[in-house]
MIDOSE-1310 file (N, C-alpha, C; in nm, 2 decimals, decimal comma, always signed):
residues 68
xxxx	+0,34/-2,72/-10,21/+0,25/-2,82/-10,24/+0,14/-2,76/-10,33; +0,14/-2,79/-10,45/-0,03/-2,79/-10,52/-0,06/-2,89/-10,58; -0,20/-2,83/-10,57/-0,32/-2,95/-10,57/-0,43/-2,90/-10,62; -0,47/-2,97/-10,75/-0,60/-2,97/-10,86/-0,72/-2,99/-10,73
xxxx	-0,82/-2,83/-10,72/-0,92/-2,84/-10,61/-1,07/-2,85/-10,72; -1,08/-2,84/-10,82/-1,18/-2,83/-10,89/-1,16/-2,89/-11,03; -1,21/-2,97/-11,15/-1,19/-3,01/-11,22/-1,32/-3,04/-11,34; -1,41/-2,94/-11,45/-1,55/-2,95/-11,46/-1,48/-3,07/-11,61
xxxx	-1,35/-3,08/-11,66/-1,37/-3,11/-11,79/-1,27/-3,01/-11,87; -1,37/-2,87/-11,91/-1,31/-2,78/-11,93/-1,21/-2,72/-11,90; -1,21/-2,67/-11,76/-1,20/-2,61/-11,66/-1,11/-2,69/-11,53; -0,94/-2,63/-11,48/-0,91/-2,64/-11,37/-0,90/-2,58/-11,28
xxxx	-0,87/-2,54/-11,17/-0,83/-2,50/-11,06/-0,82/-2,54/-10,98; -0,64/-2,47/-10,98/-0,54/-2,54/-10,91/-0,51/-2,46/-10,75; -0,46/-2,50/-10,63/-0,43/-2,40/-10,53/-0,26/-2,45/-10,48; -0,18/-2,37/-10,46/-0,05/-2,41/-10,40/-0,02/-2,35/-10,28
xxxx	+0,04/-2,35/-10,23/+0,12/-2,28/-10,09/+0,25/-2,39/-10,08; +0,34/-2,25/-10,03/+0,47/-2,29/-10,08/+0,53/-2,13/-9,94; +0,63/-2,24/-9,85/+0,74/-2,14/-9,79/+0,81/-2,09/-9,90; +0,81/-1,92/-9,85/+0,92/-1,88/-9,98/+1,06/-1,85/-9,89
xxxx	+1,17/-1,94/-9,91/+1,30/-1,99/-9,90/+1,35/-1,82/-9,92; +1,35/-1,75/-10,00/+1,39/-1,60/-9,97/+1,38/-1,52/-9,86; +1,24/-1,56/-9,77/+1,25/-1,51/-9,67/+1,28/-1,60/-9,54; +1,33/-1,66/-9,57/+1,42/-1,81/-9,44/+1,25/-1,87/-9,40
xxxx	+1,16/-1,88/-9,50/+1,10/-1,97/-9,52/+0,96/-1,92/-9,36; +0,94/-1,81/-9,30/+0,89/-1,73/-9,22/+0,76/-1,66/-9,29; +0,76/-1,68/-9,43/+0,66/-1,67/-9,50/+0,60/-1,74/-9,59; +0,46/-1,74/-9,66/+0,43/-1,81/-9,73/+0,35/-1,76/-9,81
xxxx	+0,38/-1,85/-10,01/+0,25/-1,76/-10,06/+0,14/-1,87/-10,10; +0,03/-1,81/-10,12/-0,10/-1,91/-10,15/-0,16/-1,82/-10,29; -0,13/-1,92/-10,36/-0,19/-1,89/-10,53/-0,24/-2,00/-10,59; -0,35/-1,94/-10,63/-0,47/-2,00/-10,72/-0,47/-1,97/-10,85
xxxx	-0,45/-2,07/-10,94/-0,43/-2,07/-11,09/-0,55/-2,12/-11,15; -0,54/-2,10/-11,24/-0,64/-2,21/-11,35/-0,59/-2,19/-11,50; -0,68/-2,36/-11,55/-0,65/-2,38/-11,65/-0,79/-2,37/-11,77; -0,76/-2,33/-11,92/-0,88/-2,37/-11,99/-0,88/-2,47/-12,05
xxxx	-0,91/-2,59/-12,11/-0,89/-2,61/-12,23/-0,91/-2,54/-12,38; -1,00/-2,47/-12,39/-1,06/-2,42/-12,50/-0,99/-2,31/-12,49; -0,89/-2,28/-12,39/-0,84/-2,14/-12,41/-0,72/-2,14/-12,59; -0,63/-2,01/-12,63/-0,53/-2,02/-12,74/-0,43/-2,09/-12,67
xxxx	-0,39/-2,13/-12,52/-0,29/-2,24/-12,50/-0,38/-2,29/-12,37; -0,42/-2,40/-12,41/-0,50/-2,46/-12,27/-0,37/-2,54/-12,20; -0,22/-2,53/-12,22/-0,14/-2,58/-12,11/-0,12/-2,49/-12,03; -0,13/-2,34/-12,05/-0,12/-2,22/-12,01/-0,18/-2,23/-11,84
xxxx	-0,12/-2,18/-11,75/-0,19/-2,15/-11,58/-0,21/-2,00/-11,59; -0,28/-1,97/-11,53/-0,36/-1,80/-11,50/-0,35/-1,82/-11,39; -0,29/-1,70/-11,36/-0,25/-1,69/-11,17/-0,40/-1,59/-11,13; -0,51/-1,63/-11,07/-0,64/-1,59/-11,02/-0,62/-1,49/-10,96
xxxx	-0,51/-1,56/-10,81/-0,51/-1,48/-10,71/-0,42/-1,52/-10,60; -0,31/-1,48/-10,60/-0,16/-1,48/-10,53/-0,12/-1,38/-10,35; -0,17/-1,44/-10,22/-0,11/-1,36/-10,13/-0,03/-1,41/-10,08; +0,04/-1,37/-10,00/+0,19/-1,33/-9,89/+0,15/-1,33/-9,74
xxxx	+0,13/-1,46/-9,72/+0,11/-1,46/-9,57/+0,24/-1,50/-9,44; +0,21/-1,47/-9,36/+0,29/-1,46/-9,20/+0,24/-1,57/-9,16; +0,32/-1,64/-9,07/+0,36/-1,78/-8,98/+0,19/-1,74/-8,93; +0,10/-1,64/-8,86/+0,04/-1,59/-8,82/-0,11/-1,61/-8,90
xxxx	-0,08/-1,61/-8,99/-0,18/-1,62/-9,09/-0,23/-1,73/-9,16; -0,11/-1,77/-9,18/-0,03/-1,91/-9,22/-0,18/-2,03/-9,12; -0,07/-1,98/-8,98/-0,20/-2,09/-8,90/-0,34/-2,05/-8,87; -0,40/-1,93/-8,91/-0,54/-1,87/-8,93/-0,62/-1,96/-9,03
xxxx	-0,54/-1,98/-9,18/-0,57/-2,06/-9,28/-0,56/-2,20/-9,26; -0,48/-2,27/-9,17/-0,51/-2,44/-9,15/-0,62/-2,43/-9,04; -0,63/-2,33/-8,99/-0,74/-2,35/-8,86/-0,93/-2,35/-8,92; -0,86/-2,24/-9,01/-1,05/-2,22/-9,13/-1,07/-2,33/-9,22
xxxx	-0,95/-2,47/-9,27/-0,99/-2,53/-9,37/-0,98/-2,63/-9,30; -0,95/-2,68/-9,15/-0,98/-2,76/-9,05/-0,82/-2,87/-9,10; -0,73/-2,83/-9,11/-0,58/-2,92/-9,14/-0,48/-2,83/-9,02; -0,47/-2,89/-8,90/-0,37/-2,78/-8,82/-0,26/-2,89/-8,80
């Protein structure tokens, strides 16, 4: 699933999380992209900041952004 969390005009960012099916889906990653307009390709995503979390962690993160 991703989903545009921020939007000034200029400026997007985006966040995803996604089971990765390579690991029989026991993991997951959460990456934050953004976009510019004004950038040399403003269709272009910039990966911010990409981790690899555990079933474990997984539910640490729905429990801190209050979605369990």
């Amino acid at each position: 699933m991703k989903k545009l969390i921020q939007d000034t005009g200029g400026f997007q960012l985006y966040a995803e999380f996604r089971p990765i099916e390579a690991l029989n889906n026991q993991q997951y990653e959460l990456k934050f992209t953004t976009k510019w307009a004004d950038s040399k390709n403003p269709d272009e995503e910039m990966v911010k900041a990409q981790f690899i979390l555990n079933d474990e962690a997984a539910d640490i993160l729905w429990k801190l952004i209050g979605t369990s």
